[in-house]
Biotite code that builds the C-alpha atoms (Angstrom):
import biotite.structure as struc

atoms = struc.array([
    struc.Atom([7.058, -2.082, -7.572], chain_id="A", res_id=1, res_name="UNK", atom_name="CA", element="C"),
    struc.Atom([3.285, -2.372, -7.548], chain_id="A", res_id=2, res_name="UNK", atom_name="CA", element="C"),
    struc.Atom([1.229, -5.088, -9.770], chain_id="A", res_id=3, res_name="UNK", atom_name="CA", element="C"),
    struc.Atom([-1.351, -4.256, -11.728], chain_id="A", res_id=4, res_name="UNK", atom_name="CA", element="C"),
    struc.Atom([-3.787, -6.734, -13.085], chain_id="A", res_id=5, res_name="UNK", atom_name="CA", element="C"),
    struc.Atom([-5.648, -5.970, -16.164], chain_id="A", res_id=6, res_name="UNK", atom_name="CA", element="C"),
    struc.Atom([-8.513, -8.293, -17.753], chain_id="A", res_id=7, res_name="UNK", atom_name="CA", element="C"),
    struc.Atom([-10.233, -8.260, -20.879], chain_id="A", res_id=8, res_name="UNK", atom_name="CA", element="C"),
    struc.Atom([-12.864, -9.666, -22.954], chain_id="A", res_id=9, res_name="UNK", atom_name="CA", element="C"),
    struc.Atom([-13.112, -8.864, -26.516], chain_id="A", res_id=10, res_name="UNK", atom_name="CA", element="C"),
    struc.Atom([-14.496, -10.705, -29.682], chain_id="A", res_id=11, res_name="UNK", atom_name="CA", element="C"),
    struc.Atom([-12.683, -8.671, -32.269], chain_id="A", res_id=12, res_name="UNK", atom_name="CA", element="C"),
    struc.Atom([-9.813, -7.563, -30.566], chain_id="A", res_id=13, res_name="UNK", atom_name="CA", element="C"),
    struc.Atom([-10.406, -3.688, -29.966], chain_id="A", res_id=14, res_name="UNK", atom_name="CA", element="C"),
    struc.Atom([-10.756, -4.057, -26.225], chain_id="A", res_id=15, res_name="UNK", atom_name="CA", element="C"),
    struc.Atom([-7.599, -6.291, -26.329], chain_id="A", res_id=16, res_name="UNK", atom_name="CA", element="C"),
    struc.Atom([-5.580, -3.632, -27.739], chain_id="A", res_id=17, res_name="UNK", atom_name="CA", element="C"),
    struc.Atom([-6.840, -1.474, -24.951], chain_id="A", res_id=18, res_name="UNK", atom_name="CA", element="C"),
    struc.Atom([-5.735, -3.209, -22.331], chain_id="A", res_id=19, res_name="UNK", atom_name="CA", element="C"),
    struc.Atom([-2.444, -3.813, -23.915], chain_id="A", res_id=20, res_name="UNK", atom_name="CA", element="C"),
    struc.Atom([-2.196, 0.089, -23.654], chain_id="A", res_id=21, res_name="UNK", atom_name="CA", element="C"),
    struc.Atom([-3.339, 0.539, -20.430], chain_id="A", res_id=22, res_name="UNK", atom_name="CA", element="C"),
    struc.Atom([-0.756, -2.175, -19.073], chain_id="A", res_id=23, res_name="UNK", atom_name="CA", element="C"),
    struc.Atom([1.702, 0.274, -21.239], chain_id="A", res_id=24, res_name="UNK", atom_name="CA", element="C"),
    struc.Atom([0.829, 3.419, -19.735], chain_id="A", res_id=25, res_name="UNK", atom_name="CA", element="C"),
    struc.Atom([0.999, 1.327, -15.949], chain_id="A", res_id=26, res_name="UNK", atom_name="CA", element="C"),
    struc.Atom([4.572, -0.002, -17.037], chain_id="A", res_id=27, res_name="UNK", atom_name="CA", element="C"),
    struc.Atom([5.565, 3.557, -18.412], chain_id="A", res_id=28, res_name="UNK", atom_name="CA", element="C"),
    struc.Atom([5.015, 4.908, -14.799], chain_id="A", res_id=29, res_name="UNK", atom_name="CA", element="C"),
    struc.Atom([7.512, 1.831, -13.147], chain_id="A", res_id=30, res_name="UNK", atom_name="CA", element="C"),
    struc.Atom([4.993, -0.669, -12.281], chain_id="A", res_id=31, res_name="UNK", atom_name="CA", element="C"),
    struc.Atom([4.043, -4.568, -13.151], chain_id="A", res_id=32, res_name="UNK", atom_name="CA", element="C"),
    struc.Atom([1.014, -5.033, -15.523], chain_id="A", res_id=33, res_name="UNK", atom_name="CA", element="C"),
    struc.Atom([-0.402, -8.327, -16.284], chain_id="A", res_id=34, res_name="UNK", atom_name="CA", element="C"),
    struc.Atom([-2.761, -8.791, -18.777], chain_id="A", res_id=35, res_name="UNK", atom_name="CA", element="C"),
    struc.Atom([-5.092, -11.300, -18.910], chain_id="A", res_id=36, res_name="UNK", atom_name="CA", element="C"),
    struc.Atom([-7.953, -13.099, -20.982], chain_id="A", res_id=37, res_name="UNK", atom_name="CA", element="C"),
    struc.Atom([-11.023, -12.994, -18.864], chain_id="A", res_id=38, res_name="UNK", atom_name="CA", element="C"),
    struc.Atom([-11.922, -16.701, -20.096], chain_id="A", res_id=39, res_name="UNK", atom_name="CA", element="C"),
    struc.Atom([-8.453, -17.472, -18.460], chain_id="A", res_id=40, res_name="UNK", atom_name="CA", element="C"),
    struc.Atom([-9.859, -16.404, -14.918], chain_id="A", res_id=41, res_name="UNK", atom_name="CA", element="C"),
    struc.Atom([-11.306, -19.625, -13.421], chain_id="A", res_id=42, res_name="UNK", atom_name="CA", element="C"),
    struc.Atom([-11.103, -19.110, -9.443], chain_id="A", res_id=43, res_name="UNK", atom_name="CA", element="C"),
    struc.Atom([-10.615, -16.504, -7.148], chain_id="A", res_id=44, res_name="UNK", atom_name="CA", element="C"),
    struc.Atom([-7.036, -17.392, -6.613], chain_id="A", res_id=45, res_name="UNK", atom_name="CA", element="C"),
    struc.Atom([-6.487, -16.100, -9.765], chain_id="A", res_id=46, res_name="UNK", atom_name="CA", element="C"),
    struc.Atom([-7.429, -13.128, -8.968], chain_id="A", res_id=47, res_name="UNK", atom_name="CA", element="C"),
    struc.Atom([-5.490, -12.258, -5.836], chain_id="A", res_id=48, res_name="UNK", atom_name="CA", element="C"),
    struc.Atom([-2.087, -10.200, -5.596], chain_id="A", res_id=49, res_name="UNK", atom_name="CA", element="C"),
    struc.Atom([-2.574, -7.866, -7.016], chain_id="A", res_id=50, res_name="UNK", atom_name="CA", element="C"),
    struc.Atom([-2.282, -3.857, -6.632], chain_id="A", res_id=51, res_name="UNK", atom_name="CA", element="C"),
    struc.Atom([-4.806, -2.450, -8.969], chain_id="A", res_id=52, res_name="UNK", atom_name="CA", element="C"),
    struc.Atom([-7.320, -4.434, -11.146], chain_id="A", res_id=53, res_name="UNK", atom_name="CA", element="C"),
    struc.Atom([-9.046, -3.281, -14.305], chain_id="A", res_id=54, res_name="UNK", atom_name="CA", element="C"),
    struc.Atom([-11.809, -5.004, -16.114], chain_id="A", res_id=55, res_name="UNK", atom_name="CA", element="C"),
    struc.Atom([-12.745, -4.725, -19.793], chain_id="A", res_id=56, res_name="UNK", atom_name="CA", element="C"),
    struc.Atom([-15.376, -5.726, -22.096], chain_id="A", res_id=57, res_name="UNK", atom_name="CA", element="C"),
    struc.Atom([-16.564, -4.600, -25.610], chain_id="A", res_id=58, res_name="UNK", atom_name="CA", element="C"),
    struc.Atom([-20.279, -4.028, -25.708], chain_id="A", res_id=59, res_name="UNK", atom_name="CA", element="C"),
    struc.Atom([-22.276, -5.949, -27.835], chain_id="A", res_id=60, res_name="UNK", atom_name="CA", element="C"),
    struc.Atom([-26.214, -5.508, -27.855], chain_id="A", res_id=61, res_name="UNK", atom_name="CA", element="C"),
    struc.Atom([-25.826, -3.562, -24.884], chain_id="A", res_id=62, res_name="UNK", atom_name="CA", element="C"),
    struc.Atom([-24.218, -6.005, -22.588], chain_id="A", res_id=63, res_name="UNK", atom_name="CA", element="C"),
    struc.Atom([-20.687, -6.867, -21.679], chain_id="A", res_id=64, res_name="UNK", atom_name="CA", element="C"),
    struc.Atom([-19.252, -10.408, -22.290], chain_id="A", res_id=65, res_name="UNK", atom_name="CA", element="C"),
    struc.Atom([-20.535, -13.239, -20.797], chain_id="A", res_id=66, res_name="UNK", atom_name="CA", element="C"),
    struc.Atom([-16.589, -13.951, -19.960], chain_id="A", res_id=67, res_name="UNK", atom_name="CA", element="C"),
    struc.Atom([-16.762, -10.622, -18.304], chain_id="A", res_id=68, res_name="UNK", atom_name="CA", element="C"),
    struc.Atom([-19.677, -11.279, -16.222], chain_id="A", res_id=69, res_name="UNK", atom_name="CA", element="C"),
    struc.Atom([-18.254, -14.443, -15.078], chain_id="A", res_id=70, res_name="UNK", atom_name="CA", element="C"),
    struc.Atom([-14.642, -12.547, -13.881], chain_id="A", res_id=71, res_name="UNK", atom_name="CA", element="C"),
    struc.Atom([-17.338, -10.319, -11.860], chain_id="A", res_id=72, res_name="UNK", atom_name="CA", element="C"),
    struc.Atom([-19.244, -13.421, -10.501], chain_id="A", res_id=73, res_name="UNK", atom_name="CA", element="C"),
    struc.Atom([-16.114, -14.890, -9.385], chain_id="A", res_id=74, res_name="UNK", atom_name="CA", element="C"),
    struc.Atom([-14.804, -11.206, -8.269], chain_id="A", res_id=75, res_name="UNK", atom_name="CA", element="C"),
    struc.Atom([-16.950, -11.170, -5.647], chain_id="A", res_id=76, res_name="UNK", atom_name="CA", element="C"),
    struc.Atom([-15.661, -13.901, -3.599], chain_id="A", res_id=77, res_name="UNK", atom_name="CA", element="C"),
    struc.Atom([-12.325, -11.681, -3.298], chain_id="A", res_id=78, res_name="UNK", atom_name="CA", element="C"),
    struc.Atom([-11.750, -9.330, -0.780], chain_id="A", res_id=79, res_name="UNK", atom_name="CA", element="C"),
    struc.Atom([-11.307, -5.573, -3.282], chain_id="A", res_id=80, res_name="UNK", atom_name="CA", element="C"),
    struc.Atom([-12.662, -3.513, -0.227], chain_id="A", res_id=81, res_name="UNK", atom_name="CA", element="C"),
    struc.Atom([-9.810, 0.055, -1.050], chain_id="A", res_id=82, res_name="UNK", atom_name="CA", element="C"),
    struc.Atom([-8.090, -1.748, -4.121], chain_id="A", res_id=83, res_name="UNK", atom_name="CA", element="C"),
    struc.Atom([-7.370, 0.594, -7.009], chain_id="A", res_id=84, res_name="UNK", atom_name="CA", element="C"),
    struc.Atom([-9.696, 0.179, -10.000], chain_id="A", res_id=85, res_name="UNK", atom_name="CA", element="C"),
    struc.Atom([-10.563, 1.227, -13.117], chain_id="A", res_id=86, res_name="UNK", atom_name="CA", element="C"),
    struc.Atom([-12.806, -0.226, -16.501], chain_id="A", res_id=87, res_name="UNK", atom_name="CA", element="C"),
    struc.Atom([-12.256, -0.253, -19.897], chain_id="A", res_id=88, res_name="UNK", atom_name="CA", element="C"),
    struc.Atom([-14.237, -1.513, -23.006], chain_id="A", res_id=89, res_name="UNK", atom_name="CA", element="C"),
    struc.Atom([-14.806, -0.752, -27.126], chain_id="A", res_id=90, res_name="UNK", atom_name="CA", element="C"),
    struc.Atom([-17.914, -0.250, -28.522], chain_id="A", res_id=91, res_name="UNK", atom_name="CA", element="C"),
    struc.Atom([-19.284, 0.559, -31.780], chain_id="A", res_id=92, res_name="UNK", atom_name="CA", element="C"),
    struc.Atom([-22.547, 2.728, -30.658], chain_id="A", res_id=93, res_name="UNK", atom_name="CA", element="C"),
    struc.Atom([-23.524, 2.337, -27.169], chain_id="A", res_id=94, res_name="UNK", atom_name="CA", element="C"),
    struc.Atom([-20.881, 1.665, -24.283], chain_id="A", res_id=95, res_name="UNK", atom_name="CA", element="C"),
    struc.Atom([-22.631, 0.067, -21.357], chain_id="A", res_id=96, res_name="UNK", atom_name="CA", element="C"),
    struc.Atom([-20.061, -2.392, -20.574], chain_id="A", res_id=97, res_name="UNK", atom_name="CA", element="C"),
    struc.Atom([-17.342, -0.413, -19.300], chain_id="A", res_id=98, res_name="UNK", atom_name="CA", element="C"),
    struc.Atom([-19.638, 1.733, -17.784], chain_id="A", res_id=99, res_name="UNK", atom_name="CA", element="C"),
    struc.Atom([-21.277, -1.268, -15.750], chain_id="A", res_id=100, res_name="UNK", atom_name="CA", element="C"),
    struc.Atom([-18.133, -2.673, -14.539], chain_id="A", res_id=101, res_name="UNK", atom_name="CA", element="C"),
    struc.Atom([-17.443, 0.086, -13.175], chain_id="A", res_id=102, res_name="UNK", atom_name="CA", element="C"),
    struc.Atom([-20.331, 0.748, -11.085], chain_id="A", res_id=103, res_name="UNK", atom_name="CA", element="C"),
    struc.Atom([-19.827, -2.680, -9.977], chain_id="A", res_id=104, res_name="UNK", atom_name="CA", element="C"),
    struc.Atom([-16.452, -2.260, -8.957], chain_id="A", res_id=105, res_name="UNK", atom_name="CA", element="C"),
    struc.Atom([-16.548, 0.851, -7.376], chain_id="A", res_id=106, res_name="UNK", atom_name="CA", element="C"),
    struc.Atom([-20.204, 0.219, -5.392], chain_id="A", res_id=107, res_name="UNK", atom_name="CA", element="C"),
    struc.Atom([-20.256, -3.534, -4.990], chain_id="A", res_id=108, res_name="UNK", atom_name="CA", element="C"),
    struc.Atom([-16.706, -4.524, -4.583], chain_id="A", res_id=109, res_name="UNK", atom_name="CA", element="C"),
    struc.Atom([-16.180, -1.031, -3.141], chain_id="A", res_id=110, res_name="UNK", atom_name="CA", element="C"),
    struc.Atom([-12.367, -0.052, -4.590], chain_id="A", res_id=111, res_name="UNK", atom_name="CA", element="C"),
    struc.Atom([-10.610, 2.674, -4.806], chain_id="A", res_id=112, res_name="UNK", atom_name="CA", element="C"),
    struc.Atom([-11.548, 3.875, -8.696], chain_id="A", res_id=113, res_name="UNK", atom_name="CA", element="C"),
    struc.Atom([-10.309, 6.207, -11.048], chain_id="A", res_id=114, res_name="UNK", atom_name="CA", element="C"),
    struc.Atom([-12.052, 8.818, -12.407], chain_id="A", res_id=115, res_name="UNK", atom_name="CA", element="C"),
    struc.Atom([-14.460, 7.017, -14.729], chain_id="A", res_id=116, res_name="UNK", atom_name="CA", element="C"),
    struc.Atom([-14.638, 4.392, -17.278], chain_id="A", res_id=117, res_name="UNK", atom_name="CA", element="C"),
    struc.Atom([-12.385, 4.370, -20.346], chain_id="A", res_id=118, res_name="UNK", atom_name="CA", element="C"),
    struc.Atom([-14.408, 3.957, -23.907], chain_id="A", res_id=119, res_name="UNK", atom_name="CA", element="C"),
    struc.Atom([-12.813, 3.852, -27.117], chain_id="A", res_id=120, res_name="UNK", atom_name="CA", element="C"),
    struc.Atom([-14.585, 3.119, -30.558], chain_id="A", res_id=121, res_name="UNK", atom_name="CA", element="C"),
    struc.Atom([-10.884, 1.966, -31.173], chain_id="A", res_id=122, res_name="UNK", atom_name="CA", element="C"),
    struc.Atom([-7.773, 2.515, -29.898], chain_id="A", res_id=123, res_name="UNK", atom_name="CA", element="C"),
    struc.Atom([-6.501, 3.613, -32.985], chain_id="A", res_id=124, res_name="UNK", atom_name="CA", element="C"),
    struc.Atom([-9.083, 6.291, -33.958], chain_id="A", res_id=125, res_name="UNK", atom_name="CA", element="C"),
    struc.Atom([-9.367, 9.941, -32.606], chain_id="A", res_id=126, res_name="UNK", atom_name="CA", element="C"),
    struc.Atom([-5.963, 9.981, -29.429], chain_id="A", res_id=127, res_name="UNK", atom_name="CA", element="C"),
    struc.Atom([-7.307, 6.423, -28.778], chain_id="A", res_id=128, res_name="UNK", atom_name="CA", element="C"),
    struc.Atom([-3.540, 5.045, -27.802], chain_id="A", res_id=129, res_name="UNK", atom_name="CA", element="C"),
    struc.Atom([-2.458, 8.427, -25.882], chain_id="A", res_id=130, res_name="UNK", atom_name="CA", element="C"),
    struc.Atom([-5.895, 7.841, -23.690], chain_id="A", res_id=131, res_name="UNK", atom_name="CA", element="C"),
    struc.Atom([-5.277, 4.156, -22.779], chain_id="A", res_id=132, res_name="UNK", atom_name="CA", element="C"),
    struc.Atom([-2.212, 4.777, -22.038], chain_id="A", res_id=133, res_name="UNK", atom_name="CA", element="C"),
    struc.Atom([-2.886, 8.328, -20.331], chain_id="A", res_id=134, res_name="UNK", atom_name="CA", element="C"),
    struc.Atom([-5.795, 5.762, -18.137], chain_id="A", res_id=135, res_name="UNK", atom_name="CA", element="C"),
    struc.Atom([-2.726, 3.342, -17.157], chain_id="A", res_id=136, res_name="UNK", atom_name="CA", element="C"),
    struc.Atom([-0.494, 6.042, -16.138], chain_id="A", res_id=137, res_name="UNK", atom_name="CA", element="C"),
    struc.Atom([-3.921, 7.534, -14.148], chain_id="A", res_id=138, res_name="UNK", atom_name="CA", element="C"),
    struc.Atom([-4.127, 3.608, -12.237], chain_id="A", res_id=139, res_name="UNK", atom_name="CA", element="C"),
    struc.Atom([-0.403, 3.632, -11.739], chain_id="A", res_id=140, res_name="UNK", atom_name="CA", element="C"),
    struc.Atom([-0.351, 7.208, -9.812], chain_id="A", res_id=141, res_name="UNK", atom_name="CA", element="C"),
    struc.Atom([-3.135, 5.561, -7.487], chain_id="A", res_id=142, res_name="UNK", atom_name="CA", element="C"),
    struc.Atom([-0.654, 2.452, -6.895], chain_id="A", res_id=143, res_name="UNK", atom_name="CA", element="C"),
    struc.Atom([1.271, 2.091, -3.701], chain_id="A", res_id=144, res_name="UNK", atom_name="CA", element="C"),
    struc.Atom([4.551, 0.803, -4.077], chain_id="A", res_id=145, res_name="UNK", atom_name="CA", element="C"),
])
């Protein structure tokens, strides 16, 4: 069985009901999720063993977290070259964060991504819980087990 580790930052607690939903749709499909606070991330270490790694952040003034940007600082000293990937973040009008992340994961850090960012206004408004979980079960087909 294949781990997946899946790391937020949210202020209000939209993007940490994503990422509970994502780890849902990655444990619906057989395989380990961890989710994470991003403050929680403090070394590299902590970001090792894993299968597949998402990053999330809501968007606020048009930037992601500072939490978030220190995960990526720290990502960088970690070898991602072909790990699976994927990004996730809520927003109330604009979106950059997830979108962001995910250049930086898939063109800096150069993984393996899925097929574009996930953005919800909430995960509770308009299929919001069928498409983070629909975006785990997209990670865990990537997976190897």
């Amino acid at each position: 069985m294949a781990k997946a580790l899946v790391v937020y930052a949210s202020r209000a607690g939209s993007t940490k009901k994503i990422a509970d939903l994502i780890a849902e749709g990655i444990r619906f499909s057989g395989h380990e999720a961890t989710v994470i606070k991003a403050g929680d991330i403090k070394k590299e270490g902590d970001l090792q063993y894993f299968g597949a790694y998402l990053f999330g952040s809501a968007t606020y003034h048009g930037e992601m977290m500072q939490a978030m940007k220190t995960v990526l600082f720290i990502a960088e000293k970690v070898n991602f070259e072909g790990k699976v990937g994927g990004s996730f973040g809520a927003f109330g009008w604009s979106g950059e964060a997830p979108e962001r992340i995910y250049d930086t994961m898939k063109n800096i850090y150069k993984m393996d991504m899925v097929s574009g960012p996930l953005m919800l206004k909430s995960s509770t408004l308009g299929g919001g819980i069928k498409m983070a979980q629909d975006y785990g079960r997209e990670i865990a087909k990537k997976m190897v087990i």
